[in-house]
VMD Tcl script that draws the C-alpha trace (Angstrom):
set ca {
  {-68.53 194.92 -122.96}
  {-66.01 195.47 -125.70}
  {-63.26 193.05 -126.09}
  {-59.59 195.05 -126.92}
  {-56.22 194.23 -126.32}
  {-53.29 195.80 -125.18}
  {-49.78 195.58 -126.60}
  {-48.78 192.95 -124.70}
  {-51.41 190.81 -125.46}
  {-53.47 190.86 -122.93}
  {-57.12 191.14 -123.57}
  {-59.68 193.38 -121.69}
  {-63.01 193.84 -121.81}
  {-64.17 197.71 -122.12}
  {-67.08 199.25 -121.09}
  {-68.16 201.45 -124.28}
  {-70.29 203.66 -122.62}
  {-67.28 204.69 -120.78}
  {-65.33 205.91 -123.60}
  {-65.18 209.83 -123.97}
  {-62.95 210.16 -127.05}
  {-60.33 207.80 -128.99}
  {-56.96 209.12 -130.22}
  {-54.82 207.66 -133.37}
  {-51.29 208.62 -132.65}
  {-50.47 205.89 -134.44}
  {-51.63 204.03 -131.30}
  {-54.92 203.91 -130.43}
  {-55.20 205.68 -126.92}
  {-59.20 205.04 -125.55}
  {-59.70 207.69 -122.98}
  {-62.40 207.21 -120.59}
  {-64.44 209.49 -118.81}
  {-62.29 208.59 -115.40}
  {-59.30 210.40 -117.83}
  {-57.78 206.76 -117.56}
  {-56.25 205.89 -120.88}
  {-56.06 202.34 -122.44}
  {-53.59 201.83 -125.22}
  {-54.61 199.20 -127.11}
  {-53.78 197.61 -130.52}
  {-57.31 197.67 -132.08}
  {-57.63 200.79 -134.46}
  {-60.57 203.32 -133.96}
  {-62.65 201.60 -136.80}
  {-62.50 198.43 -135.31}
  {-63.13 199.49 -131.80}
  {-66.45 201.45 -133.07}
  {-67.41 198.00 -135.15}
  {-66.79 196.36 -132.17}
  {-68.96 199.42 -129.71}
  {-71.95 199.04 -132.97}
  {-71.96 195.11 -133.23}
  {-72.50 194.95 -128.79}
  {-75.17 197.42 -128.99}
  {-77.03 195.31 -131.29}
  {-76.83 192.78 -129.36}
  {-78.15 194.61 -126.62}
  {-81.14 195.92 -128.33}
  {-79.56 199.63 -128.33}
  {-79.19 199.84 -132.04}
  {-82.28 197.99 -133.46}
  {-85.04 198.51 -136.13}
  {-86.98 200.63 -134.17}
  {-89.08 203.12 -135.66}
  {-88.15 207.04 -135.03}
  {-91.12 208.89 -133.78}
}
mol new
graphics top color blue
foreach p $ca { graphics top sphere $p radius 0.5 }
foreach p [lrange $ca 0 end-1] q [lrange $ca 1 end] { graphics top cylinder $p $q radius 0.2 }
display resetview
């Protein structure tokens, strides 16, 4: 999971697999494949950091060798 917060400072925990686009409008608006939308105070960069960083961790993005 993939820690954001919204605007009123309330952190939630986002499931990035879940995430069809993201919008900067200024805002960031996360929509998610349920067409939910999270606005949250993160900007894109930082929310694909944050998406990159938890797939390491979970072995998705490692050193494997392309075949």
């Amino acid at each position: 999971m993939v820690k954001a917060t919204r605007f009123n400072g309330k952190e939630l925990y986002i499931n990035p697999h879940q995430i069809e686009f993201m919008e900067k409008t200024p805002d960031t608006i996360l929509t998610m494949f349920s067409d939910r939308k999270l606005i949250v105070v993160e900007s894109p960069e930082e929310i694909i950091d944050r998406i990159i960083e938890y797939r390491k961790k979970i072995g998705v993005m490692g050193n494997e060798t392309a075949f």
